[in-house]
KOLKOLBA-22462 format. One record per residue: residue in three letters; z negated, x negated, y negated of N, C-alpha, C in turn. Coordinates in steps of 0.1 Angstrom, whole numbers. Each point is the difference from the previous one (the first is absolute). Example, Ala and Ser with C-alpha at 12.3 -4.5 7.8 and 13.67 -1.06 7.14 Angstrom:
  resn   n.zz   n.xx   n.yy  ca.zz  ca.xx  ca.yy   c.zz   c.xx   c.yy
   ALA    -78   -132     57      0      9    -12      0     -9    -12
   SER      7      4    -11      0     -9    -11     -8      8    -11
REM end
This chain:
  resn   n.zz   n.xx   n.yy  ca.zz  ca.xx  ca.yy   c.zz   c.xx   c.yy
   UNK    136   -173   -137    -12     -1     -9     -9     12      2
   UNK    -12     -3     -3    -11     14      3     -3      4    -10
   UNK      1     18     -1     -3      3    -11     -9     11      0
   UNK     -7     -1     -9    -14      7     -1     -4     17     -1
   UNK     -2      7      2     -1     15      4     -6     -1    -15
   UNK      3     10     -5    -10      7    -10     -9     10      3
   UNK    -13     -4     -1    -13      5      3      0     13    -12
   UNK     -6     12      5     -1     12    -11    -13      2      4
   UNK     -9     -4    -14    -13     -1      5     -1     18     -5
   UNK    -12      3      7     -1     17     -1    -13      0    -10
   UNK      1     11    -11    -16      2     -3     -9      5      1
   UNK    -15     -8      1     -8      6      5     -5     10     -7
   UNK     -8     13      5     -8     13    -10     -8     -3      0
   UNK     -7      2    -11    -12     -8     -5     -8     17     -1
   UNK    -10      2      7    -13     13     -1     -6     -5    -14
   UNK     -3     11     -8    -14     -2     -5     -6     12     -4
   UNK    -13     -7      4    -14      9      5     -7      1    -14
   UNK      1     17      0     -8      1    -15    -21      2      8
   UNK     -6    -12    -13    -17      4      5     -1     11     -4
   UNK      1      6    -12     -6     10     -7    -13     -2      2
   UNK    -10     11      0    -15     -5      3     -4      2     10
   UNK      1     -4     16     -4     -5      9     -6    -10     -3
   UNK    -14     -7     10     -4    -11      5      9     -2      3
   UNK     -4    -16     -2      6    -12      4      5     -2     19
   UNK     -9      7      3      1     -6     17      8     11      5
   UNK      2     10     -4      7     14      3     15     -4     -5
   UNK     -1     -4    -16     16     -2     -1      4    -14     13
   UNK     -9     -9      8      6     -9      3      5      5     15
   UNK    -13      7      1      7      7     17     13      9     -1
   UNK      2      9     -8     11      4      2     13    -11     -4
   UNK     -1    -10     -8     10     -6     -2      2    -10     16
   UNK     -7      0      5     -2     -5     11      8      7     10
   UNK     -2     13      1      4      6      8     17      6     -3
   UNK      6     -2     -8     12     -1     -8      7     -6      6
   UNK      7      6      6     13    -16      8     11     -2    -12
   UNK      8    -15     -3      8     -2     -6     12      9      1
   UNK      4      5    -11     13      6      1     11    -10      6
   UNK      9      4      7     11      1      3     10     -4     -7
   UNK     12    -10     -5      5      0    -11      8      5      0
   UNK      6      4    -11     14      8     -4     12     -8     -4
   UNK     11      4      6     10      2    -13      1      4    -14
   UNK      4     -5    -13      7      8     -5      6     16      0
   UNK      5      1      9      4     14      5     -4      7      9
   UNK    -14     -5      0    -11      6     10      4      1     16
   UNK     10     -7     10     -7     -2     12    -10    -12      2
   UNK     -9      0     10     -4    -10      4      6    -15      1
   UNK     -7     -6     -6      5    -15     -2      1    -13      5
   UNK      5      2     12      1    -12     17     11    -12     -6
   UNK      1     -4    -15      5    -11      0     -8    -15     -1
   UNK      6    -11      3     -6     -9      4      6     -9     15
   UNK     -3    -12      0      0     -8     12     -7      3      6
   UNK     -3      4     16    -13      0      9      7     -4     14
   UNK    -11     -6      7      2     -7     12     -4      6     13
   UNK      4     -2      8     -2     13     18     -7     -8      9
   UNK      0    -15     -4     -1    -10      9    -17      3     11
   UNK     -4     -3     14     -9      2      6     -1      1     15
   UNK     -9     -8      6      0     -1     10     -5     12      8
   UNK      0      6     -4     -4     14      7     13      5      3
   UNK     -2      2     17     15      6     10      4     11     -9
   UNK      9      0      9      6     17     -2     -7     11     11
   UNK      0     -6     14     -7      7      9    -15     -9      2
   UNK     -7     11      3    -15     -6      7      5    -10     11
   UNK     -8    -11      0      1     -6      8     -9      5     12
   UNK      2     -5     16     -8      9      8    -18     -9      1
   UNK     -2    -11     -5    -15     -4      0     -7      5    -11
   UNK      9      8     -4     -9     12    -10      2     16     -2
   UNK      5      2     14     12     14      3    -17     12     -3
   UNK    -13     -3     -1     -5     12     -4     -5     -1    -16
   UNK      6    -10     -5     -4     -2    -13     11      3    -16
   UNK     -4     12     -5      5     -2    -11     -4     -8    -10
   UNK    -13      2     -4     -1     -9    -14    -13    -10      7
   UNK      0     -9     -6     -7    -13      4    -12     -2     -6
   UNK    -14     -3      6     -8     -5    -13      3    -13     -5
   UNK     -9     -2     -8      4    -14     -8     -2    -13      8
   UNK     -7      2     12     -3    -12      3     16     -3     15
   UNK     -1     17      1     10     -1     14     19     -6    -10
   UNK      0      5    -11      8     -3    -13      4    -15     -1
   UNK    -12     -9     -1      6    -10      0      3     -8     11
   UNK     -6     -1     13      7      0     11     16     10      1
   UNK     -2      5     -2     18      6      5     12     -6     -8
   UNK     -8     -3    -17      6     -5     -6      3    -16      3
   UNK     -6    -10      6      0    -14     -2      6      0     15
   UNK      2     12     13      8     -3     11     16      3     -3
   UNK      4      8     -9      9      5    -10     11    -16     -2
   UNK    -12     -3    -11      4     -8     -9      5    -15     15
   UNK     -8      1      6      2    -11      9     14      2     11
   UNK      0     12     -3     16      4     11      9      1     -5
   UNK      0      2    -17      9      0     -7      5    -17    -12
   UNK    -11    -10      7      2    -10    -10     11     -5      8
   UNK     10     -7     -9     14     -9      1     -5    -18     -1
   UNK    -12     -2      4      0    -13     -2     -6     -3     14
   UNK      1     11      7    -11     -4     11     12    -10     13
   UNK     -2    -11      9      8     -4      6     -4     -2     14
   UNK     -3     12      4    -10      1     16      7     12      9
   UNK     14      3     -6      8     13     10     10    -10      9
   UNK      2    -12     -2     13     -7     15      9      2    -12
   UNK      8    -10      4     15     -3     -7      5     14     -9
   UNK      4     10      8      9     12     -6     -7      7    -12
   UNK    -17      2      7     -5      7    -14      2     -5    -11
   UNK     -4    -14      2     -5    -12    -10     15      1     -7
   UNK      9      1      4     14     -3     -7      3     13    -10
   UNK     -4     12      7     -3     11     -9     -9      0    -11
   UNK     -7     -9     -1     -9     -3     -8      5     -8    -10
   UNK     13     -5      1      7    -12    -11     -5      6    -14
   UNK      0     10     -2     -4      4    -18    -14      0      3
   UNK     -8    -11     -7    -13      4     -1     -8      7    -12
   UNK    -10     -3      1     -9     12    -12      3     -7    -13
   UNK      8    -10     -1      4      0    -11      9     12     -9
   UNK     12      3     10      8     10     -4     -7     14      2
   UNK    -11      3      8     -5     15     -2     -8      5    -11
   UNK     -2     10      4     -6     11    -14    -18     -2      5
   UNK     -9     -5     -3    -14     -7      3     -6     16     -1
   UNK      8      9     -3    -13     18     -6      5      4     12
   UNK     10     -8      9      1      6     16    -12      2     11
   UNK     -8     -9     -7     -8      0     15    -14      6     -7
   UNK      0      9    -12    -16      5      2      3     16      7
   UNK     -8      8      2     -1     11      4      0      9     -9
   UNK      3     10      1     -1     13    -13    -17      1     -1
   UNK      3      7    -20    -15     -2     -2    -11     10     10
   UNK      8      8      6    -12     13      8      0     -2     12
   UNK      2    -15      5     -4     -3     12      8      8     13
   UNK     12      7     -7      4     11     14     11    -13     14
   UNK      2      7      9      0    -11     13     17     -1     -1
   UNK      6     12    -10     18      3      5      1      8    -13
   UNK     13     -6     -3      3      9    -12     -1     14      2
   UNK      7      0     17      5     16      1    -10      7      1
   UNK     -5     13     -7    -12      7     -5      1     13     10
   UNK     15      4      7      3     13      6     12     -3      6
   UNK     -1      0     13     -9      4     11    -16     -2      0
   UNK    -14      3      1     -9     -8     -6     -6    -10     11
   UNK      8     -5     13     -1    -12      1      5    -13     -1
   UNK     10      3    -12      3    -10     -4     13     -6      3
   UNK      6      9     11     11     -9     11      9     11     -4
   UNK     16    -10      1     14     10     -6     -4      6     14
   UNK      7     18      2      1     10      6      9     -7     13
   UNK      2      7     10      6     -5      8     16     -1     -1
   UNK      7     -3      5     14     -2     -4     10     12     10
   UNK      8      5     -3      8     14      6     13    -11      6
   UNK      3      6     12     13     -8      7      8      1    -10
   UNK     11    -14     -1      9      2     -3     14      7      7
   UNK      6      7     -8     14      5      2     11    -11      6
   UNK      7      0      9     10     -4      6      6     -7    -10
   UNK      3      3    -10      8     -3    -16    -10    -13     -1
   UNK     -8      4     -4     -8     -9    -10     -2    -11      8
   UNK     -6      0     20     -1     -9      2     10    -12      4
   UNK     12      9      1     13    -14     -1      2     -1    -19
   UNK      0      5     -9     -4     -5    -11     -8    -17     -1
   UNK    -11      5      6     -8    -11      2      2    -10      7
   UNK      8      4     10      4    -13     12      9     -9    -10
   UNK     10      6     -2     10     -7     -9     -7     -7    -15
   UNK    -10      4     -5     -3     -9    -10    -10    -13      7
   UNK     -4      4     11     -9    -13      6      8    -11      7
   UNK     13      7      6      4     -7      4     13    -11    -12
   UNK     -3      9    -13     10    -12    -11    -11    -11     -3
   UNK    -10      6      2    -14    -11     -2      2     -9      7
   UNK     -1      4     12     -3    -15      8     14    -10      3
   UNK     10      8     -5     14    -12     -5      1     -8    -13
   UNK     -9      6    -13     -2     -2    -10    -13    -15      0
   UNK     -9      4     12    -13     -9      4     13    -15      9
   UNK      5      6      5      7    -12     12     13     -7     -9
   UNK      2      1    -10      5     -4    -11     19      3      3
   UNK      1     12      7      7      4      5      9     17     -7
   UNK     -6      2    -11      5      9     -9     19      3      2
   UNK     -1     16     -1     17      2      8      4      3    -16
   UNK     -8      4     -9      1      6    -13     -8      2    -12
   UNK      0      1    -14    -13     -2     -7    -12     13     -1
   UNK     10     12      9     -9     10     -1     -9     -6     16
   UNK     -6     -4      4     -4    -11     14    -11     -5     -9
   UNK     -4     -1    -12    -10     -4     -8     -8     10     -8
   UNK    -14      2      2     -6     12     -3      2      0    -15
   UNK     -4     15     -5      3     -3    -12    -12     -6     -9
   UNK    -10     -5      1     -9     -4     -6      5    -15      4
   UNK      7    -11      4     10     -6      5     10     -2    -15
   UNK      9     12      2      8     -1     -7     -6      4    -15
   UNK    -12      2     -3     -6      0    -15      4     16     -4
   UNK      3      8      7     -1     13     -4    -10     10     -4
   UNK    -10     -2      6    -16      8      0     -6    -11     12
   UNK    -11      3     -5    -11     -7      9    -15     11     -2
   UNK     -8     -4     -7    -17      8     -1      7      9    -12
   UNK      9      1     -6     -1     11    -12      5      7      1
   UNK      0     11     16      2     16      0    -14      1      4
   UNK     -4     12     -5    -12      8      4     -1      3     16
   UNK    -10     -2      3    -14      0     -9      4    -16      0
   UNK    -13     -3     -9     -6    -10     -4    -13    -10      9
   UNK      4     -8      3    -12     -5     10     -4    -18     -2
   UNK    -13     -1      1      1    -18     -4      8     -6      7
   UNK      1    -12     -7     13    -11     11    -12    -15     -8
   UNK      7    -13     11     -7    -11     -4      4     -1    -19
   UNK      8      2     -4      2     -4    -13      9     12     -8
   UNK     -1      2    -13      9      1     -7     -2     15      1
   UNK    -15      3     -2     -6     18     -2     -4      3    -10
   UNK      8     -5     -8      2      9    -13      4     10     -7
   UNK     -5     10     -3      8     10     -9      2      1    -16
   UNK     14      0     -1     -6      9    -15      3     11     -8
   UNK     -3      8     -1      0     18      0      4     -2    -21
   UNK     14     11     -2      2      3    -13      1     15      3
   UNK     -3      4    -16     -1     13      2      7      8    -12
   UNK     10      8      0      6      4    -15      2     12      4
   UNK      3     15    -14     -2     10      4      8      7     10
   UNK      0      4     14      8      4     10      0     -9      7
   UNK     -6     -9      3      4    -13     10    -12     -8      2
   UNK     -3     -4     15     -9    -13      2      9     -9      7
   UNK     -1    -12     -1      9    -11      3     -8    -10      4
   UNK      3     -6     15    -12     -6      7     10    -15      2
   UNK     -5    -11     -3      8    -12      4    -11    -10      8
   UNK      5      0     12     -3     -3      9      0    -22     -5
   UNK    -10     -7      3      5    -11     -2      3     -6     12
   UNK      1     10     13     10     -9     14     17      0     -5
   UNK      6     -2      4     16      2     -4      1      4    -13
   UNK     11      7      0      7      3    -15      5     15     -3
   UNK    -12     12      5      4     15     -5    -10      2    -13
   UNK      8     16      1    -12      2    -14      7     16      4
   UNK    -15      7      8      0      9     -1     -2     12     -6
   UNK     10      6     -7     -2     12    -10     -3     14      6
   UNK    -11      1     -7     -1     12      4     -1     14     -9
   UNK      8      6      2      1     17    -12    -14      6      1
   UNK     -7      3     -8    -10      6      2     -1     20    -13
   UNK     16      1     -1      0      9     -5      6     14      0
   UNK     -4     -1     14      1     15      8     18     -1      6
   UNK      5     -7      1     16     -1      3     -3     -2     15
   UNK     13     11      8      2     -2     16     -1    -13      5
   UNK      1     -2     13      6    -10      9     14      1      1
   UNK      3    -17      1     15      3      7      2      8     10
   UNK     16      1     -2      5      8     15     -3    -12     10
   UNK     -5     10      9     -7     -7     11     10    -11     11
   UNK     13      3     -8     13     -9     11     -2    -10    -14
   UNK     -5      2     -7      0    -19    -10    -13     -7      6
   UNK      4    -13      9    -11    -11     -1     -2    -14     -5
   UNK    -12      2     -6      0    -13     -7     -9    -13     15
   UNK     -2    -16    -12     -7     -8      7    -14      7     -3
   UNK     -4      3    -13    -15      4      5     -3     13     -3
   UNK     12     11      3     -3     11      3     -2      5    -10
   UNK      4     15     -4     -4      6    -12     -8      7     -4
   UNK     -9     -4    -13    -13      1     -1      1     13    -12
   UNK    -10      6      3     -5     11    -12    -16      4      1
   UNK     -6     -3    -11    -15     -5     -6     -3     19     -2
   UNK    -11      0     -4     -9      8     -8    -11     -1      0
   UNK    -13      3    -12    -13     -2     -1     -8     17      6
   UNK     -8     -5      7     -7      7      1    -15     -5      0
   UNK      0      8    -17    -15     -8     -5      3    -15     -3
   UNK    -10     -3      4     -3    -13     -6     11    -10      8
   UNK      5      4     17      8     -6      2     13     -1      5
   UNK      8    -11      3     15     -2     -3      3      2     17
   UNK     10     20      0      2     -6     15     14      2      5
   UNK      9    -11      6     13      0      1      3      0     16
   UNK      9     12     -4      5     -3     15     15     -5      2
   UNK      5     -9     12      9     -4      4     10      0      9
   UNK     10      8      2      9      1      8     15    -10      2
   UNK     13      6      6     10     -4     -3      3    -16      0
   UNK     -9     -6     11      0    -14      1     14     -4     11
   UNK      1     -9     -7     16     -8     11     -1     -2     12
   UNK      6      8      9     -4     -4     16      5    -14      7
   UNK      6     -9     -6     -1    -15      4    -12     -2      7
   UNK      2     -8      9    -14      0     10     -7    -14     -5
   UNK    -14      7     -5     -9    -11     -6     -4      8    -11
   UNK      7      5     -9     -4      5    -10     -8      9     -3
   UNK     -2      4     14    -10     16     -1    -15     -8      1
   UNK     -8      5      1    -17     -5      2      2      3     14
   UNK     -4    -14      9     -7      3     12     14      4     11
   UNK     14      2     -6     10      5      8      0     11      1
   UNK     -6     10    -12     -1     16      0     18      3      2
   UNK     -2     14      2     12      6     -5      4      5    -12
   UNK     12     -6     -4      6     -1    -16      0     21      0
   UNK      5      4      7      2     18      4    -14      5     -4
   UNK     -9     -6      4    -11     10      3    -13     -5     -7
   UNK      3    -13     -8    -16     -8     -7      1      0    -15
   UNK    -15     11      0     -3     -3    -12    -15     -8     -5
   UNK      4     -6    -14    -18     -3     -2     -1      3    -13
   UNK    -17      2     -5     -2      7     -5    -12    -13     -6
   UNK      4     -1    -13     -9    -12     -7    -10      8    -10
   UNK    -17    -10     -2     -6      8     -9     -5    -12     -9
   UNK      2     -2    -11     -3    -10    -11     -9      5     -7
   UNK    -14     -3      0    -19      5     -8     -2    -13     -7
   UNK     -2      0    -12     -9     -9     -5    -15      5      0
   UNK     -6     -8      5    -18      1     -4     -1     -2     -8
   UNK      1    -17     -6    -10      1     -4     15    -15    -10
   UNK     -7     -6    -14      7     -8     -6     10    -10      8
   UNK     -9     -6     14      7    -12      9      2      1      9
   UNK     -1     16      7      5      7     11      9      7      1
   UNK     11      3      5      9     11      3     -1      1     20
   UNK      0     17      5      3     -2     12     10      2     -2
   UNK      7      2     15     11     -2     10      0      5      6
   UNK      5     11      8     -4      6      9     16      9     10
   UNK      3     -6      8     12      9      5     -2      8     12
   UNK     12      7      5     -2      8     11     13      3      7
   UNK      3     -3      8     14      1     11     -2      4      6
   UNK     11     11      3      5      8      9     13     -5      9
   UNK      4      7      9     12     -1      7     -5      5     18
   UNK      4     11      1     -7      6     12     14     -5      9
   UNK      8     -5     -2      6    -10     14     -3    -16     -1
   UNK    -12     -2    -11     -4    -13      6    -13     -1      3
   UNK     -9      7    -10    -15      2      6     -7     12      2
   UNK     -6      3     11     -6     11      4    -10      9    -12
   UNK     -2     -7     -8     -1      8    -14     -2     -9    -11
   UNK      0      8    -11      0    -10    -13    -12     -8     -1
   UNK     -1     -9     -8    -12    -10      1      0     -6    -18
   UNK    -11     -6     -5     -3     -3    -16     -9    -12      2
   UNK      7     -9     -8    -10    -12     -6     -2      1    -12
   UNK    -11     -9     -4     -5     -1    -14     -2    -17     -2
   UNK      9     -1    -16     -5    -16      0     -1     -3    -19
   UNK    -11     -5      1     -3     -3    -14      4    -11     -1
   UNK      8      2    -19      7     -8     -8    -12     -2     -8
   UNK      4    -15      1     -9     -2    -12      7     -6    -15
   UNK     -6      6    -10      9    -12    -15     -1    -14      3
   UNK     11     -7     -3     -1    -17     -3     -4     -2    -13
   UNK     -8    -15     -1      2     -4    -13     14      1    -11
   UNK      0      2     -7     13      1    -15      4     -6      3
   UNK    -13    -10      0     16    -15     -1      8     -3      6
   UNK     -6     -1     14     10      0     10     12      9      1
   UNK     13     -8      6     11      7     -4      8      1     15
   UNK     11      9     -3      3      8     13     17    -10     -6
   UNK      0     -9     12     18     -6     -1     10      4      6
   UNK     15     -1      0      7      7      5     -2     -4     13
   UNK      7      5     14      4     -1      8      8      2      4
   UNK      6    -14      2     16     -1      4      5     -8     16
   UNK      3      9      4      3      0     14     12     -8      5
   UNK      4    -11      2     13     -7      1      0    -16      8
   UNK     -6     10     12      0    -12     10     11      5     11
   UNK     -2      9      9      2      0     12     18     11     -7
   UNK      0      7    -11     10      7     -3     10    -11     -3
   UNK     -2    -12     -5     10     -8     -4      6    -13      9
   UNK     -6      3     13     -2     -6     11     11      8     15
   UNK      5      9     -8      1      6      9     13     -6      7
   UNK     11     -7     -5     10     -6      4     -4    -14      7
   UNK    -12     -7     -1     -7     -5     10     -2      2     14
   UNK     -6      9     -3     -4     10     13     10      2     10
   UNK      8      7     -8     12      7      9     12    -13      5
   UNK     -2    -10     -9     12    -11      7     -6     -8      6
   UNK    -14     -1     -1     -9     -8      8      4      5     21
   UNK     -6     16     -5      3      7     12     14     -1      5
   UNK     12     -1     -4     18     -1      3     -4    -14      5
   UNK     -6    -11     -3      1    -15      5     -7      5     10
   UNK    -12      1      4     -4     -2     13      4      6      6
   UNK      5     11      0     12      9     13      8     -7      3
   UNK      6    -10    -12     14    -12      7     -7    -11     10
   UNK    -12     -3     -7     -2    -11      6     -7      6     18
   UNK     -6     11      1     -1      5      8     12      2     10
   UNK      8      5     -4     14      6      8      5    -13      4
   UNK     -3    -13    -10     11    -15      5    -10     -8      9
   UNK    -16      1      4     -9     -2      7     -9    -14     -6
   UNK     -1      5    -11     -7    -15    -11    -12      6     -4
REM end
């Protein structure tokens, strides 16, 4: 059964502008020039609770038919945006058999706030490096690249329906994590957040899978660095207006890290701003100097959802409960293989 998140609506601060005896047009310019406060908590941090959405067709890296362009004018905007939208639609049936099969979920099941562009027209999330493109990549270590051989190679036994065992199934597969370790990045569906906030703690629930990331925001250490978690252990603090956490002590299972960092040596570094009532950014920054030749930062604006719309569980219980399928499926065709059928 699905069951419904409880929304913590936040409140808004309401300014008020005393006239006293100014003109009329004088009190209106400065109220004009007044930006909305910021909301609060109760206990006075800043107030990032609410549902908001990441969803957008805007890469992560610059694409190269616009490798000198950061921000777009409006007219270059909606061209990039409707070639976007057209390489990202699931209904389209002009790729040959294999795409088109990849295509089985159509735009029925996706998230439709996928395919507009961010409101400032920029070409890639990633803001730094400033063209836009992740840093170059550092050789891997002898370690890490048979690490990697061996998880590719459980892959393509897991693809040939030939699995020796259930760890042979990634873990996004086995319903362990999927999009909800940090960072945060669009996916076709199911980019929703929703952020609670009580005193010493922000708590971020992801609507991909089923975590609920807590985070201490009340001056307490990090774990010892020999504890790892699946999404790594977080510790928050405000500075100013905004919420910034950093995260270490992630699980070295291979997959789990962003990008195949190293669990030893990666950290990232999240920054949560509200602007403005329907805006919050996003903004992160990774390191790991044995995976990328230097650190690098994207930026991705959240936007609020309607109220009413509701954030449902997700419950993952396909491929985990399948797994004695799998594996005896694979013991048959080795027999029938070995007897020549």
């Amino acid at each position: 059964m699905k069951r419904r998140f409880l929304i913590s609506a936040g409140l808004l601060a309401v300014a008020t502008i005393a006239s006293g005896q100014a003109p009329k047009k004088a009190v209106a310019a400065k109220a004009g020039a007044t930006k909305p406060a910021v909301p609060h908590t109760p206990w006075g941090d800043p107030d990032l609770q609410g549902v908001w959405n990441d969803a957008t067709s805007t890469p992560l890296q610059r694409p190269t038919g616009v490798k000198d362009k950061d921000i777009l004018t409006d007219e270059e905007a909606v061209g990039f945006e409707d070639q976007l939208a057209n390489d990202l639609s699931r209904d389209r049936r002009d790729g040959g058999n294999e795409i088109d099969v990849n295509r089985a979920y159509n735009e029925h099941w996706m998230d439709s706030r996928r395919l507009k562009i961010t409101q400032d027209r920029r070409t890639s999330l990633i803001i730094d490096p400033p063209d836009g493109r992740i840093p170059a990549l550092v050789p891997l270590s002898p370690e890490r690249q048979k690490a990697r051989a061996a998880r590719a190679a459980a892959n393509n036994r897991f693809n040939a329906g030939l699995p020796e065992d259930y760890v042979d199934m990634s873990l996004p597969v086995r319903c362990i994590i999927r999009t909800d370790s940090p960072p945060y990045l669009p996916t076709i569906y199911n980019n929703d957040f929703q952020i609670f906030q009580s005193p010493g703690y922000v708590v971020i629930g992801p609507e991909m899978i089923h975590s609920a990331r807590i985070i201490p925001v009340d001056g307490r250490p990090h774990l010892n660095k020999n504890l790892h978690q699946w999404l790594g252990d977080s510790r928050g603090h405000w500075e100013g207006e905004t919420l910034v956490v950093e995260t270490t002590n992630f699980r070295s299972d291979d997959g789990v890290i962003f990008q195949n960092a190293n669990p030893e040596t990666y950290k990232i570094t999240e920054r949560f701003r509200r602007v403005d009532a329907n805006v919050l950014n996003y903004e992160f920054t990774v390191e790991d100097p044995t995976t990328w030749a230097k650190p690098w930062t994207a930026r991705i604006p959240w936007v609020k959802i309607d109220p009413e719309e509701q954030m449902f569980e997700y419950a993952c219980h396909e491929d985990n409960y399948d797994f004695v399928h799998f594996l005896s499926g694979a013991r048959d065709r080795e027999k029938r293989a070995a007897a020549g059928k």
